[in-house]
C-alpha positions in Angstrom: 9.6 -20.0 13.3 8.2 -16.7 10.7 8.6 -18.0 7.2 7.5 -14.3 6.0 4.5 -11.8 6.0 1.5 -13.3 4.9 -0.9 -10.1 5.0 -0.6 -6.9 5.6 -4.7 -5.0 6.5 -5.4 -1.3 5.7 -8.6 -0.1 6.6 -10.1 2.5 3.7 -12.2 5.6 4.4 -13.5 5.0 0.8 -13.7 1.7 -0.7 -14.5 2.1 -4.2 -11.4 4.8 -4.6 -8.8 2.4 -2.5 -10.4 -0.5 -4.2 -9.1 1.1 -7.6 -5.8 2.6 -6.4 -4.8 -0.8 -5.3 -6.1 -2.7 -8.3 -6.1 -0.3 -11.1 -2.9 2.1 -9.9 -0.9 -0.4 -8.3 -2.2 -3.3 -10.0 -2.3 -5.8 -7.5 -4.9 -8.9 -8.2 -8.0 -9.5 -6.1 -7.8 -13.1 -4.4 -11.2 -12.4 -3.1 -13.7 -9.5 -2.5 -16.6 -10.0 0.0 -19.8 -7.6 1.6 -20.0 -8.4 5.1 -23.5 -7.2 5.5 -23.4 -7.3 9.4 -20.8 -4.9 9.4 -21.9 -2.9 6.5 -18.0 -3.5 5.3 -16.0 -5.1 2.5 -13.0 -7.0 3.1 -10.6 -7.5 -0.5 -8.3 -9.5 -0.2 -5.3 -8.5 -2.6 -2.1 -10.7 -3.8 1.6 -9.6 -4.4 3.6 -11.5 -7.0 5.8 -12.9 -4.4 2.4 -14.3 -2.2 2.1 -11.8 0.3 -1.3 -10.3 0.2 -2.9 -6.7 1.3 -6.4 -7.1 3.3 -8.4 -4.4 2.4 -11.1 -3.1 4.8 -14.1 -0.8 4.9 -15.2 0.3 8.5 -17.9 3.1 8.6 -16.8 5.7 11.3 -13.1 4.7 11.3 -11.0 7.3 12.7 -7.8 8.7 10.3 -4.8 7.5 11.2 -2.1 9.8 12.3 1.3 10.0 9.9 2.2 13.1 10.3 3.9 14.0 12.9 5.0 10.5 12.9 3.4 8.0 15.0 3.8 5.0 17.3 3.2 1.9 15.8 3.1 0.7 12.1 5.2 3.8 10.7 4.3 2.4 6.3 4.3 -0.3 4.4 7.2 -1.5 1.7 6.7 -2.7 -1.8 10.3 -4.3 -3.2 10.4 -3.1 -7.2 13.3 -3.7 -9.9 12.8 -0.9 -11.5 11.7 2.3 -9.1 12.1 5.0 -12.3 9.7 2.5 -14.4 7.4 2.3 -11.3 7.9 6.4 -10.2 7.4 6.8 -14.0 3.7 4.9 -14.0 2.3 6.5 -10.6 3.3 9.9 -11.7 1.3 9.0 -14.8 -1.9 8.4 -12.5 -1.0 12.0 -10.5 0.0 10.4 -7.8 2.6 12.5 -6.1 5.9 10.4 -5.6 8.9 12.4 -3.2 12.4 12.1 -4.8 14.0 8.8 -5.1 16.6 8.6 -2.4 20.0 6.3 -1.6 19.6 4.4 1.4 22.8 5.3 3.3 23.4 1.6 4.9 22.5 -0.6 1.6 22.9 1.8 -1.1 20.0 0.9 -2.6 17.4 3.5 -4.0 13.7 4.2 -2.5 11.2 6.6 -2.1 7.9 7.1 -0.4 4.2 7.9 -1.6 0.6 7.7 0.2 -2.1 5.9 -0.6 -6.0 7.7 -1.0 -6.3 8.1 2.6 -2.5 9.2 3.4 -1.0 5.5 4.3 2.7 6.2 3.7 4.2 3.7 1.2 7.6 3.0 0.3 9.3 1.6 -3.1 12.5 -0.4 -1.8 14.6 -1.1 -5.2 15.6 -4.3 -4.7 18.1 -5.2 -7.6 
């Protein structure tokens, strides 16, 4: 049946600075970038190295998305990493501020979480 995620879609309160966290910070590739002029919006789309993509969206008058407290529905978005120091290392070098790395207490594998420029909680999942 589900062979995987294709795409995941954010919706940015500022294009040009979530256009170059994504690109420049996290450096993921653009697949394709389009203005759709009746909308007054961009949609980028954005690949992972493993095919997945990030849709990237620009909505004038989108409402912020609550994180915190927590709430219902998509709670933030995984990236799978070898190397989470190396990675923790290189968005510390861009001030972005990373929480500790943690143990998760069921695998034993190490992660820890950071936001994007509009608060969109993102995880690092070491995977090796």
């Amino acid at each position: 049946m589900l062979n995987g995620i294709h795409h995941v879609a954010i919706i940015c309160a500022d294009y040009p600075r979530s256009k170059a966290f994504y690109t420049q910070v996290l450096g993921l590739k653009v697949i394709a970038e389009h203005y759709r002029e009746a909308r007054d919006s961009y949609k980028l789309d954005l690949a992972l190295p493993d095919g997945s993509q990030i849709e990237l969206f620009s909505f004038n008058g989108a409402p912020p998305r609550p994180s915190y407290p927590e709430a219902q529905g998509l709670r933030h978005l995984a990236f799978k990493v070898d190397d989470i120091d190396a990675v923790v290392a290189h968005l510390q070098q861009n001030q972005i501020s990373v929480e500790p790395i943690r143990i998760d207490e069921y695998t034993g594998k190490q992660y820890t979480f950071f936001s994007d420029p509009d608060g969109l909680p993102l995880e690092l999942y070491q995977v090796s």
